[in-house]
C-alpha positions as CSV (number, residue, x, y, z in Angstrom):
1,X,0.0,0.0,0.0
2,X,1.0,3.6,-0.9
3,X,-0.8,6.8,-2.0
4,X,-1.7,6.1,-5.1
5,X,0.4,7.8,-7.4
6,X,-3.0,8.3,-10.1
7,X,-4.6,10.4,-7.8
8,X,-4.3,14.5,-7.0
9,X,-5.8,13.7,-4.0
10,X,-3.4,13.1,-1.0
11,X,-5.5,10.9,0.9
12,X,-5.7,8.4,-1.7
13,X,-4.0,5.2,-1.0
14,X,-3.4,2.3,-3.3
15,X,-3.7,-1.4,-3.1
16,X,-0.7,-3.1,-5.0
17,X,0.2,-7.1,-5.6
18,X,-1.8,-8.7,-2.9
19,X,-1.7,-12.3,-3.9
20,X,-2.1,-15.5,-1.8
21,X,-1.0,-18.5,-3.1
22,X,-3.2,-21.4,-4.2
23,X,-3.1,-24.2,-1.3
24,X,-3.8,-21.2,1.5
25,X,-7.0,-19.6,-0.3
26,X,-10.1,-20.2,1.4
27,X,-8.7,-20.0,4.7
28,X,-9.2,-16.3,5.4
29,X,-5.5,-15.6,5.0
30,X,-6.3,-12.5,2.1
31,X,-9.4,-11.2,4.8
32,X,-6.5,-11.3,8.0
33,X,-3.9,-9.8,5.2
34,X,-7.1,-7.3,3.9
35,X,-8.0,-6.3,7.3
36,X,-4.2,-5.3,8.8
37,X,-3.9,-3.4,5.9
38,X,-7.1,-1.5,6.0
39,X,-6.6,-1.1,9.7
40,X,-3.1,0.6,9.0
41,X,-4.6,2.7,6.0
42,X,-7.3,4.1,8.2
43,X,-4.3,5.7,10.2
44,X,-3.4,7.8,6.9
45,X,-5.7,7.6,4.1
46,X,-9.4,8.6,3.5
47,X,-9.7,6.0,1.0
48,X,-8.3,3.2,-0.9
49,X,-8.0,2.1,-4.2
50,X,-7.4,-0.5,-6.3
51,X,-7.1,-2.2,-9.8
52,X,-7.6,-6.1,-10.7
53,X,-8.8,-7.7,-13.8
54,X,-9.7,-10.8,-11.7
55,X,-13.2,-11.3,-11.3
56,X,-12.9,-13.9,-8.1
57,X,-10.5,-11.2,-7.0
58,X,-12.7,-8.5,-7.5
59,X,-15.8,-10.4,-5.7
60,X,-13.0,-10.9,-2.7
61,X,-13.1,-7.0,-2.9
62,X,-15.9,-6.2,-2.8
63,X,-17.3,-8.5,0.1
64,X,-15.3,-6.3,2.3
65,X,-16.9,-3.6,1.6
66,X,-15.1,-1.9,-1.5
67,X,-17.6,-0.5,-4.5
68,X,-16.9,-1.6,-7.8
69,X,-15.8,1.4,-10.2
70,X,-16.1,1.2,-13.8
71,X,-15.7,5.1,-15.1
72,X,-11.9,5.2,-13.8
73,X,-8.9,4.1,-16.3
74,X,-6.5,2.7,-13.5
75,X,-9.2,2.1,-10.6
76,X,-11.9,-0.6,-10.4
77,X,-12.3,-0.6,-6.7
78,X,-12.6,1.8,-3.9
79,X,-13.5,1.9,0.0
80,X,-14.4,5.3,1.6
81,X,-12.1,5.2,5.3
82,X,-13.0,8.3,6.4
83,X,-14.1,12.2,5.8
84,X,-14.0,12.7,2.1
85,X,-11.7,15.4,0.5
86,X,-13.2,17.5,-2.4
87,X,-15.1,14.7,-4.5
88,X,-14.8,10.9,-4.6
89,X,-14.9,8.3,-6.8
């Protein structure tokens, strides 16, 4: 995670190469991952964003709690933290 370089808004952070590997999937290991990260991101960001072209990926997203975007080029997820700067996504 970082602030996402895309975005003129500050507090913007960004979702990068969160992968877990085959035999640990469906164990809650990418929720315990999602959730520390989230947790930390809280602490800086107002939202965070993301990109995937993975559908089962992007279902994973949104169950916790991210909203599907479809009118930005390098974003198809984000999840509101906190107060909102000068528009959102």
């Amino acid at each position: 995670m970082n602030r996402d370089p895309y975005s003129e808004m500050i507090d913007t952070g960004r979702i990068r190469r969160l992968y877990v590997m085959r035999e640990f999937r469906r164990h809650g290991v990418g929720r315990r991952l999602m959730d520390a990260v989230i947790q930390k991101a809280e602490k800086h960001y107002a939202r965070l964003v993301l990109y995937t072209d993975q559908p089962v990926a992007g279902s994973f997203y949104r169950d916790l709690g991210f909203r599907e975007v479809t009118s930005m080029e390098k974003i198809t997820h984000v999840l509101e933290l906190g107060e909102k700067e000068d528009g959102s996504y």
